[in-house]
N, C-alpha and C positions, 0 to 999 in steps of 0.2 A: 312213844312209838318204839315199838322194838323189832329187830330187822333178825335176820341169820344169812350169813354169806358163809355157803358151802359149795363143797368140791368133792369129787370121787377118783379112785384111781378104783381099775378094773383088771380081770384077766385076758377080755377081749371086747370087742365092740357090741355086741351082740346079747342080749340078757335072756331071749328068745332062744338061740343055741347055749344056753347054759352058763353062760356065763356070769360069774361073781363082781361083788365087791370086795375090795382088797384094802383098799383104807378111803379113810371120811373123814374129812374136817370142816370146820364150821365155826363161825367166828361174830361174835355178839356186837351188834350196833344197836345203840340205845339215845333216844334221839340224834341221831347219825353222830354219834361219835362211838369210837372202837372201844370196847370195854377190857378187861380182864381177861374175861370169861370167854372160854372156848371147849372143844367137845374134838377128842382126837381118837381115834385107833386105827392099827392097823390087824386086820383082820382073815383068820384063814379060809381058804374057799373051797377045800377038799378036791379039789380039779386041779389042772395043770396051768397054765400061765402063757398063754401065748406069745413066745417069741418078740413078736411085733412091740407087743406091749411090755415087755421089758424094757427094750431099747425107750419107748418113752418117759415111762418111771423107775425103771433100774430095781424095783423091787422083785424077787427071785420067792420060790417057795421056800426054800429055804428057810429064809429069814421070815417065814410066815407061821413055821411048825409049832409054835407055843402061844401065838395067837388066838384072843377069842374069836368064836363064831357072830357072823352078825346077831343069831339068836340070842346070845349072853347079852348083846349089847343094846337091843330092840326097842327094850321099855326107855331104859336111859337116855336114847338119842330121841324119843318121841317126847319126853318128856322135856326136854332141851328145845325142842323146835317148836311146842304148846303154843297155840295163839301168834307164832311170830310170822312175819313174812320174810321168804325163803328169795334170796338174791343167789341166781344162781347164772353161771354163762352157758349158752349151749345147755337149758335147762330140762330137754326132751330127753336129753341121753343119760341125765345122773336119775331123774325122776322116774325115767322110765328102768334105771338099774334098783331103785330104790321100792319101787310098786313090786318086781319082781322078786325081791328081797321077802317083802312084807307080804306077796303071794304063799310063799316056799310056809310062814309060820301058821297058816289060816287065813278063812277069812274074817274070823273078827278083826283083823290089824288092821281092815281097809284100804285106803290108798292117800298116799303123802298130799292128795290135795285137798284131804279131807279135814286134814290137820291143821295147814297153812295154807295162802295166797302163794303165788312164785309171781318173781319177775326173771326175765329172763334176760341179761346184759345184751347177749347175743342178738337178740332182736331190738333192742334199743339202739346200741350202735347201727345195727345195718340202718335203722330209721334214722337217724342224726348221720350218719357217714356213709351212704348208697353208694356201691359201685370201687367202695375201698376195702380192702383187708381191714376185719374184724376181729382179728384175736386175739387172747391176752396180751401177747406179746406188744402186737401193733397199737394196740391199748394204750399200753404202757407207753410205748415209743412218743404216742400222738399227746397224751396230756403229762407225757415228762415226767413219770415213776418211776421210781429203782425197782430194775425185778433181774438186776445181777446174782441175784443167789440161786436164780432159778435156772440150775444148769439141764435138769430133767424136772420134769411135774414130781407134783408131789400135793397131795388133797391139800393138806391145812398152809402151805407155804401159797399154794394160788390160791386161796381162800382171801389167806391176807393181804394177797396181793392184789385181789377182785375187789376188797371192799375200799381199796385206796381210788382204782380204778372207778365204782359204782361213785362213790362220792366225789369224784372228780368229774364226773359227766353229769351229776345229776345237781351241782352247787357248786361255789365258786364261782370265777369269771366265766362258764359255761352257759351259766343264768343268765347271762347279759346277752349272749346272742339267740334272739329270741327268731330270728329267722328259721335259725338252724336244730333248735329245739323242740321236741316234741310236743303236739299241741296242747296237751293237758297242762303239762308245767307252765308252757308258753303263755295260757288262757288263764291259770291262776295267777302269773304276775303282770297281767294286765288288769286283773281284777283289784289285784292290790295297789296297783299304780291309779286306780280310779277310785278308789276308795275315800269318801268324805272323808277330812281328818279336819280337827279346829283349826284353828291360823296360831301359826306361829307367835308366842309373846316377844313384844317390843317393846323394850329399855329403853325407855326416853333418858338422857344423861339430863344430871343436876343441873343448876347453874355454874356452881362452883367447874364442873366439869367442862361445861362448854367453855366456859373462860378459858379454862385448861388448854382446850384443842385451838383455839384462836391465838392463843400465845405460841403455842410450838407454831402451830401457820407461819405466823408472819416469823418467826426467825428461818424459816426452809423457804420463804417466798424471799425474804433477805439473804439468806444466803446463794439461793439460786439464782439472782437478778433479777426479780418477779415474775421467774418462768413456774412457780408453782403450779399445778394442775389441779391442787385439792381448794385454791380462793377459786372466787370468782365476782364479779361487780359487786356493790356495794347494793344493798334494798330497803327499803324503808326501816324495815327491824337491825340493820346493821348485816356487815358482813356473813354469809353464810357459804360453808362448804357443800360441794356436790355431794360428800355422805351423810351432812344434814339433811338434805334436800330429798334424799333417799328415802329416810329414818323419818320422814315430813310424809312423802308420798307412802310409803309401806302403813306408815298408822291409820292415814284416812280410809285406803283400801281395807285395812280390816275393820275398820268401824262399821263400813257401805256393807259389809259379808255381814254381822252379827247380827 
């Protein structure tokens, strides 16, 4: 299974009023572990930069002037994102900067969902956490991620820092609370928890062995007064301990199953 967790920084909210992409990162999970491999640029958008959105990425035209065009980049990033599913937060806004993207080249480019699946973190959290702050930030805060480097956005740094976040809500001790879990996940580990499996194999100990554990007994029932816990009465076959008696009842129960 192979995943993509991407992020987009912009010139402004709006892709509608003309607005670009200014950088994209994307970050490879491969059966949910983080790989190598990643997919970065920062890209120029021949428009101006609205203000607003400086103060959240700090990115300036400026420092955009010898940048490729998304066009240079187009085939590369689609080729990158091939058959993956696209983990993305707030997934209408980068998708929706990205179909516009891939509007601007034709329309043989089609649209990003033609490509891949998307999930969208954004909507997961508000389903697992209703009525609280959802965003990366409080993400972070809530499942206890470092995201101190993140003094302004930055595509590929929330990237990596969404895919810490995606896998911390979707595995782990997250899994365990199954109340609070989305039901598909919820329904597939109930499925697995019902799941026939054989019975367990049980080690009946040698002779030599049990003689073994009968010796240690009586010196822990000698030495404790004969407050031992692990004797108990004498039976016709001789003394037997409660984790015989276990190892006695667990084997007939798997006989009664087979």
């Amino acid at each position: 299974m192979r995943q993509v967790v991407l992020d987009t920084e912009t010139t402004g909210l709006e892709p509608g009023e003309g607005h670009r992409i200014i950088e994209i990162g994307c970050v490879d999970l491969v059966n949910r572990r983080v790989s190598e491999r990643r997919f970065h640029y920062y890209l120029c958008p021949d428009r101006d930069i609205d203000p607003g959105a400086v103060e959240v990425h700090g990115i300036t035209l400026a420092q955009l002037k010898d940048s490729p065009r998304f066009a240079d980049i187009a085939k590369e990033f689609l080729d990158f994102i091939q058959g993956a599913e696209l983990i993305i937060h707030n997934a209408a806004f980068d998708v929706g900067f990205i179909n516009s993207e891939l509007r601007r080249l034709g329309p043989e480019w089609g649209r990003i969902e033609e490509v891949c699946a998307v999930i969208d973190t954004l909507a997961l959290a508000r389903e697992l956490h209703p009525g609280q702050k959802n965003s990366l930030d409080a993400l972070c805060k809530r499942y206890q991620i470092d995201n101190s480097a993140r003094i302004q956005h930055g595509a590929l740094l929330d990237a990596e820092i969404l895919a810490d976040v995606y896998l911390a809500i979707t595995g782990g001790q997250a899994d365990l609370l199954l109340d609070d879990f989305r039901p598909a996940v919820r329904k597939k580990i109930e499925s697995i928890r019902a799941e026939k499996r054989p019975p367990l194999p049980v080690i009946i100990p040698s002779e030599g062995e049990r003689k073994e554990h009968h010796r240690l007994l009586e010196i822990i029932d000698r030495a404790s007064g004969g407050r031992c816990l692990w004797r108990r009465e004498e039976t016709d076959d001789g003394p037997v301990s409660p984790l015989e008696s276990l190892i006695e009842q667990y084997s007939d129960s798997c006989a009664s199953h087979q």
